[in-house]
C-alpha positions in Angstrom: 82.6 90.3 60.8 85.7 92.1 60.5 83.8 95.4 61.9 82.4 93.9 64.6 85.6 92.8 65.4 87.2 95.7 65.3 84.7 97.2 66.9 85.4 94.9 70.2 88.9 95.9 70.0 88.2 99.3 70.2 85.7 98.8 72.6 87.9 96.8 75.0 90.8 99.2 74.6 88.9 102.2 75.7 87.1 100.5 78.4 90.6 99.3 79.8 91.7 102.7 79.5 89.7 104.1 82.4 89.9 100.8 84.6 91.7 102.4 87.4 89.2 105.6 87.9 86.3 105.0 90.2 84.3 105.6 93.0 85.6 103.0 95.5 89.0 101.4 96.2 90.4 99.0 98.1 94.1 98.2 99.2 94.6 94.8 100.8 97.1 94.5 103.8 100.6 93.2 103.6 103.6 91.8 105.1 106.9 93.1 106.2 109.1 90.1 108.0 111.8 92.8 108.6 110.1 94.6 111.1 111.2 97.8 109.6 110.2 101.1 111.9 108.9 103.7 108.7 105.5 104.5 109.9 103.4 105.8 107.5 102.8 105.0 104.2 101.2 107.5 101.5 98.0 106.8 100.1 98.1 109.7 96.2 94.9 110.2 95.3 94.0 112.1 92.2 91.2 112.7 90.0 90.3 114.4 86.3 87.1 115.9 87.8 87.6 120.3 87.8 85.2 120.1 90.8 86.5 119.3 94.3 85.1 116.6 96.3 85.6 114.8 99.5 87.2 111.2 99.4 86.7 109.4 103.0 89.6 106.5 104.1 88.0 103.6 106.2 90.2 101.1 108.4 87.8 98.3 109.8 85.0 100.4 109.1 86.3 103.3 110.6 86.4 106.4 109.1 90.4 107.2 109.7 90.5 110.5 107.0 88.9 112.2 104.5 90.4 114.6 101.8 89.5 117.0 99.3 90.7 116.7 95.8 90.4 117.8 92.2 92.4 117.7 88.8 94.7 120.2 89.6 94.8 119.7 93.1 95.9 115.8 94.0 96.5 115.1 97.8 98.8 112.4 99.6 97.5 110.7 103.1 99.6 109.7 105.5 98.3 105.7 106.2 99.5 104.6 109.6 101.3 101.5 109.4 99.6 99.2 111.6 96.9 99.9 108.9 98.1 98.4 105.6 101.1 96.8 106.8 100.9 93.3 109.4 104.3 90.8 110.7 102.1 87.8 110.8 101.5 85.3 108.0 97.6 84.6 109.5 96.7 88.2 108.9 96.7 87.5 104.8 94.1 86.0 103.0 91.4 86.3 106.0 89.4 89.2 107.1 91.1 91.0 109.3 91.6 94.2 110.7 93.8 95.3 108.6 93.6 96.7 104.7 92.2 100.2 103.5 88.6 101.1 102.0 88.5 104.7 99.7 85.1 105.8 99.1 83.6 109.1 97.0 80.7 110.4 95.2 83.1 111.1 92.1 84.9 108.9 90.1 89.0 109.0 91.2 92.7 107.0 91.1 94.2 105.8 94.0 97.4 104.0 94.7 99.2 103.2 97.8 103.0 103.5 98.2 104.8 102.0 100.9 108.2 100.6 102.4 109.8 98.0 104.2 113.7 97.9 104.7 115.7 97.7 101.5 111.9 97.8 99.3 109.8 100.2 98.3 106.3 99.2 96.4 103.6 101.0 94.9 100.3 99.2 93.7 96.9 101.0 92.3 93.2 99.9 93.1 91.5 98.8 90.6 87.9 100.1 91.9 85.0 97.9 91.5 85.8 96.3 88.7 88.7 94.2 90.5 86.0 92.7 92.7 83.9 90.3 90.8 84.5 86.6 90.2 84.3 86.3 86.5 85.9 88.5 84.4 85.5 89.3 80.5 88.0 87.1 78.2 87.7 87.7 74.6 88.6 84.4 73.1 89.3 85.6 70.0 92.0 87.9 71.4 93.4 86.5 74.1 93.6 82.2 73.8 
């Protein structure tokens, strides 16, 4: 029993390890009551694949940029603000417009930086594992 257990562990600790590298991403939009004027924000894409490969950025369905990277050759992408970033409460938590789609044949990590006045975030996609409904809980480790 103790093996097995161990074994879980390990497993779940590796697994967890890599939960940011994947094939798609996605980066919901937010909200800036400011009204600050930076407009762009910087999507940092990376990957540890040797071999470059394109990554294609989507807006609405709409294919707004695509970039080549590779493990020793990340690239930044300038994300339009009217993109990412909205001023009205009714544009979160309903389909909108609004909000970023990353997709490539290859495994890579994404995050999104971005401003507003006096606030600077950065948050990382979690790929496709982010996007189910139930998620794995080991009892046992986590009550």
């Amino acid at each position: 029993m103790k093996k097995i257990l161990s074994f879980l562990f390990i497993f779940y600790i590796f697994t967890s390890a890599f939960a940011q590298l994947d094939r798609e991403h996605w980066f919901a939009p937010m909200i800036d009551r400011s009204g600050a004027t930076n407009p762009y924000q910087k999507l940092y894409l990376s990957t540890n694949r040797t071999t470059p490969f394109p990554v294609s950025i989507f807006n609405n369905n709409v294919l707004i940029g695509t970039v080549n990277i590779s493990k020793n050759n990340p690239q930044k992408f300038d994300v339009l603000r009217d993109y990412i970033i909205t001023t009205k409460q009714t544009d979160l938590f309903t389909p909108t417009t609004k909000g970023l789609y990353l997709k490539a044949e290859f495994p890579f990590y994404a995050n999104l930086r971005f401003s507003v006045f006096n606030h600077a975030e950065i948050i990382t996609s979690k790929g496709i594992p982010s996007t189910g409904k139930s998620f794995l809980r080991l009892q046992f480790l986590f009550p």
